[in-house]
Wavefront OBJ file of the C-alpha trace (Angstrom):
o trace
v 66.739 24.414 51.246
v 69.615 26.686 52.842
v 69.898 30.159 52.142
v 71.447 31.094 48.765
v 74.483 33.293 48.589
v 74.378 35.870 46.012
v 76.882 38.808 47.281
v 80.249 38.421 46.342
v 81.457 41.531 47.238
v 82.165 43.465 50.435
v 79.018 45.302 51.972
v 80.195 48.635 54.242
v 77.887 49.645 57.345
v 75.092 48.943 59.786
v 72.430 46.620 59.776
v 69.471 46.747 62.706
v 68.352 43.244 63.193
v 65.348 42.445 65.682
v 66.548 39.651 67.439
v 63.605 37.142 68.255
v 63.074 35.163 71.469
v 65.106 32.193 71.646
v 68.335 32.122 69.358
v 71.544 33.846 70.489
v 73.180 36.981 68.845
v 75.800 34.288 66.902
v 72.725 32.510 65.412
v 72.239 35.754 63.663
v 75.617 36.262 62.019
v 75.700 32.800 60.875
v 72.614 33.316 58.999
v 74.003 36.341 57.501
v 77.157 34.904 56.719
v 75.037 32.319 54.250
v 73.239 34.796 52.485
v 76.515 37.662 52.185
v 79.133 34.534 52.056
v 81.984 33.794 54.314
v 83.999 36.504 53.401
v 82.262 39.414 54.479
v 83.440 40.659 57.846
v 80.683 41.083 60.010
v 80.237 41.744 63.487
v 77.780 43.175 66.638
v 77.503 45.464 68.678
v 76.016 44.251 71.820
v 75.078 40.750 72.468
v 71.461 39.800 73.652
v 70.571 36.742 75.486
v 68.631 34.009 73.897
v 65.773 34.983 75.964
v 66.275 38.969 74.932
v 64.600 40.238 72.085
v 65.379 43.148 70.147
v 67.149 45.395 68.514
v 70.771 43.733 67.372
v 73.321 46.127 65.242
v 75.264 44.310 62.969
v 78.380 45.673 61.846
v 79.438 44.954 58.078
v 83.061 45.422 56.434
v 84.249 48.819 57.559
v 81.149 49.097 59.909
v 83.268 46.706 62.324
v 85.727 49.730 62.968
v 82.798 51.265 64.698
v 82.359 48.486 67.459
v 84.397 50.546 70.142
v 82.113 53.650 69.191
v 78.656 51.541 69.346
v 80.015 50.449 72.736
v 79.501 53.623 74.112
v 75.816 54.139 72.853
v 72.959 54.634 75.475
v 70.622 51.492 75.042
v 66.677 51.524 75.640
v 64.607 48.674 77.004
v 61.386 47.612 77.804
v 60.929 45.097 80.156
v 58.136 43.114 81.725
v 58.770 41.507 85.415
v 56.564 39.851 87.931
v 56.930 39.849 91.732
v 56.635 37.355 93.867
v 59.518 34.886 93.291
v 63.139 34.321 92.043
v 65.496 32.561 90.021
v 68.835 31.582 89.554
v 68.957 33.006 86.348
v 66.969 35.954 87.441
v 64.845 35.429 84.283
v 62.040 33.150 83.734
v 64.167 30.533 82.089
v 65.730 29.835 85.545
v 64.737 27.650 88.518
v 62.699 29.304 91.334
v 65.307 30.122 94.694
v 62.589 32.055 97.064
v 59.177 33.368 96.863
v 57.422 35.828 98.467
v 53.815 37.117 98.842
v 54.648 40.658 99.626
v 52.669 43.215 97.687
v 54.714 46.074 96.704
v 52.698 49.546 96.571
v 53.367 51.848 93.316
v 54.052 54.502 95.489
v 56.736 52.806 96.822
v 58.732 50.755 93.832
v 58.491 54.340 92.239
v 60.779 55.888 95.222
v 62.795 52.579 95.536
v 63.257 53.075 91.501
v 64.310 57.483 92.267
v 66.374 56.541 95.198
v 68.628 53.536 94.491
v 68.610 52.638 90.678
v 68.526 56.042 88.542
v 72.240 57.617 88.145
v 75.681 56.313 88.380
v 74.934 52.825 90.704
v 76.895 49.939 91.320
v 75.727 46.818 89.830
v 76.479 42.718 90.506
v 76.500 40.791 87.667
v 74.216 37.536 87.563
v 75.895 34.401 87.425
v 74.551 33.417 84.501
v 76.173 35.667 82.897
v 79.196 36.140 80.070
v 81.863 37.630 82.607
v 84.521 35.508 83.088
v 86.120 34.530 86.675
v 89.354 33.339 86.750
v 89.442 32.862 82.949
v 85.815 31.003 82.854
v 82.628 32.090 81.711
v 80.595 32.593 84.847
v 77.408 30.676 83.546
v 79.728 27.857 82.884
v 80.627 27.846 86.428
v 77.346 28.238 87.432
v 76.218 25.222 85.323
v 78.480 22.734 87.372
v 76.840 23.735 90.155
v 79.427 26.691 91.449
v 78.623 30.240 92.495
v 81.478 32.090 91.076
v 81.854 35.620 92.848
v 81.097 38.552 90.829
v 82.516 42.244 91.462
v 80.412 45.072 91.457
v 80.979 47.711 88.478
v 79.713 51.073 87.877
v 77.119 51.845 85.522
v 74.691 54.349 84.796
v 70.709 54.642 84.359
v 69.258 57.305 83.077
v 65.847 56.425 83.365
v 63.797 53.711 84.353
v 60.316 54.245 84.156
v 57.102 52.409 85.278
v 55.334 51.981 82.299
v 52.232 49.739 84.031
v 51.794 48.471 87.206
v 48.997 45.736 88.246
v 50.528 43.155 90.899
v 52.100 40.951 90.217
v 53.061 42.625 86.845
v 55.251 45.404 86.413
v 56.655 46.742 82.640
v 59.249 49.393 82.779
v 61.360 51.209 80.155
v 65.004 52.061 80.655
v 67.680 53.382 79.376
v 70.797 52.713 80.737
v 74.792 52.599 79.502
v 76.443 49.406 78.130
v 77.398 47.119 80.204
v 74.074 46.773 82.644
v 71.932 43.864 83.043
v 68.679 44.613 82.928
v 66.609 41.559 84.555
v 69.177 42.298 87.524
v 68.050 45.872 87.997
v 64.037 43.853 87.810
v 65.580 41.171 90.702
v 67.161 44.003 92.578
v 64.015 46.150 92.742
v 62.409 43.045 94.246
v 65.055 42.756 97.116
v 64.937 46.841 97.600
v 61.019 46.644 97.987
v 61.815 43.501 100.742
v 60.027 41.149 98.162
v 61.307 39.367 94.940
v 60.879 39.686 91.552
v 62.182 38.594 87.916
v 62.279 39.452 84.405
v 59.890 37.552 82.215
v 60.358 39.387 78.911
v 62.928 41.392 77.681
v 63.415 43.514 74.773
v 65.870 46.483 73.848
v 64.052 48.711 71.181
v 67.086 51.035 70.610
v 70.692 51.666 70.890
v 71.340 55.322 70.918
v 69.162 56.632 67.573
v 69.111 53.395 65.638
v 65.543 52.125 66.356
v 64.150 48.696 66.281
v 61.101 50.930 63.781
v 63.677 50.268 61.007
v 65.096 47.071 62.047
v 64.535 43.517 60.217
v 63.282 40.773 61.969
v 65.963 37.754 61.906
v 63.166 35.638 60.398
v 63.491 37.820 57.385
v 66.684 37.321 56.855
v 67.422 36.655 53.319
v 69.110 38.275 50.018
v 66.552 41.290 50.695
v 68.334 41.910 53.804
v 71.374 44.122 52.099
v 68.606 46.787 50.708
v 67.970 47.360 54.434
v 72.092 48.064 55.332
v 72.691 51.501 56.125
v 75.692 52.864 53.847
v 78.836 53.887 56.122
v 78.493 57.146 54.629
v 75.525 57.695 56.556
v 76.579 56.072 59.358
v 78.789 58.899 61.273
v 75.420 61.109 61.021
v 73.378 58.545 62.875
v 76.559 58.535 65.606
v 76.219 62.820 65.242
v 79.951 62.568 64.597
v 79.479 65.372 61.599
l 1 2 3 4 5 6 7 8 9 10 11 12 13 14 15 16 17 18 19 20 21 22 23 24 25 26 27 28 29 30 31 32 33 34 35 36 37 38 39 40 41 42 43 44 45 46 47 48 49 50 51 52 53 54 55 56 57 58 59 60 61 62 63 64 65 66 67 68 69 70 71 72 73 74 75 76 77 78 79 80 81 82 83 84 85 86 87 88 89 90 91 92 93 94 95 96 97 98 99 100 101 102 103 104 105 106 107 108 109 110 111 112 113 114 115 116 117 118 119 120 121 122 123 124 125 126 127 128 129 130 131 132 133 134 135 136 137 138 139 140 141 142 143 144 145 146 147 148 149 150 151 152 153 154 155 156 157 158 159 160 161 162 163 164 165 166 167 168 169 170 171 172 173 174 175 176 177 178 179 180 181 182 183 184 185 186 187 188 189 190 191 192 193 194 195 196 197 198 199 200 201 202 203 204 205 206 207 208 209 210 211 212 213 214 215 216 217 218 219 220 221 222 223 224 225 226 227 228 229 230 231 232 233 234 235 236 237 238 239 240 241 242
């Protein structure tokens, strides 16, 4: 049986969802949009990759008039990498392009880490990615087989922190701006430390103070959810705008 909808009226502000492993971010709103009906306006801020996890904000009704302001928000990962090889995805999903058996020492991924990816850095998006090239999606491009050339863009990390250590594992929180890839600051680190290495999990547990401690897993998504929604009202104190 589908879900049932029951809300026939508009719902106003901000919903944390904890994206599991495997659907996309639009998986999520169309299961909302079943239980709140097609006429609520709903939206997100921040897309995760199927292979992501993690904390999703939805946006509901006049929530969606926040989505520039969201944009802006400092978001917090933890991520779990292994050296030794890499992929065209630079993810686990992807096939493997080079390995390596260099063994990285902590002392040394923690200076690579202080010297070349904490601060305002220039970053290369993967091809498997969302940007577009010449009016394409990249990973589309990459899909037929093409390598479509990314620019560089600024963004900023303001910390990235080894969390454990025990070769070839490495997990590491950070907290970066919008805008940065993630398992390409894990694939970078490998070429920095003259190895390689790539993301195997991935999961963002905040997005400036909304937490994935008072988030709803999209499993539980059902007429529950709206009791979770935080009011708009409340909203603009979350974002410290009062």
């Amino acid at each position: 049986m589908g879900l049932k909808v029951i809300y026939m009226y508009m719902i106003d502000g901000i919903l944390i969802i904890d994206k599991e492993v495997g659907i996309t971010s639009y998986d999520v709103i169309r299961k909302l949009k079943r239980v709140l009906g097609k006429e609520q306006k709903i939206g997100h801020g921040g897309t995760l990759d199927p292979f992501a996890s993690g904390v999703l904000l939805v946006l509901l009704g006049k929530g969606t008039k926040l989505m520039e302001r969201i944009h802006t928000l400092k978001k917090e990962y933890v991520v779990k990498g292994e050296f030794g090889f890499s992929t065209d995805t630079q993810d686990i999903t992807g096939n493997v392009l080079e390995k390596s058996n260099s063994i990285p020492k902590y002392e040394d991924i923690e200076r690579v880490i202080a010297e070349h990816f904490v601060g305002d850095i220039l970053q290369t998006p993967p091809i498997y990615s969302a940007k577009k090239v010449n009016g394409k999606r990249a990973y589309e491009l990459a899909r037929k087989g093409e390598v479509p050339t990314l620019k560089a863009k600024g963004i900023s990390v303001f910390e990235f922190e080894i969390s454990k250590y025990e070769y070839p594992n490495i997990e590491c929180r950070i907290i970066c701006s919008s805008g940065t890839y993630v398992r390409t600051l894990i694939h970078d680190l490998g070429i920095k430390l003259n190895t390689f290495a790539t993301a195997k999990e991935l999961k963002r547990v905040g997005i400036g103070d909304f937490n994935i401690s008072n988030s709803v897993s999209s499993k539980d998504i059902d007429e529950k959810v709206v009791k979770s929604v935080i009011d708009i009202s409340k909203v603009s104190k979350i974002l410290g705008d009062e």
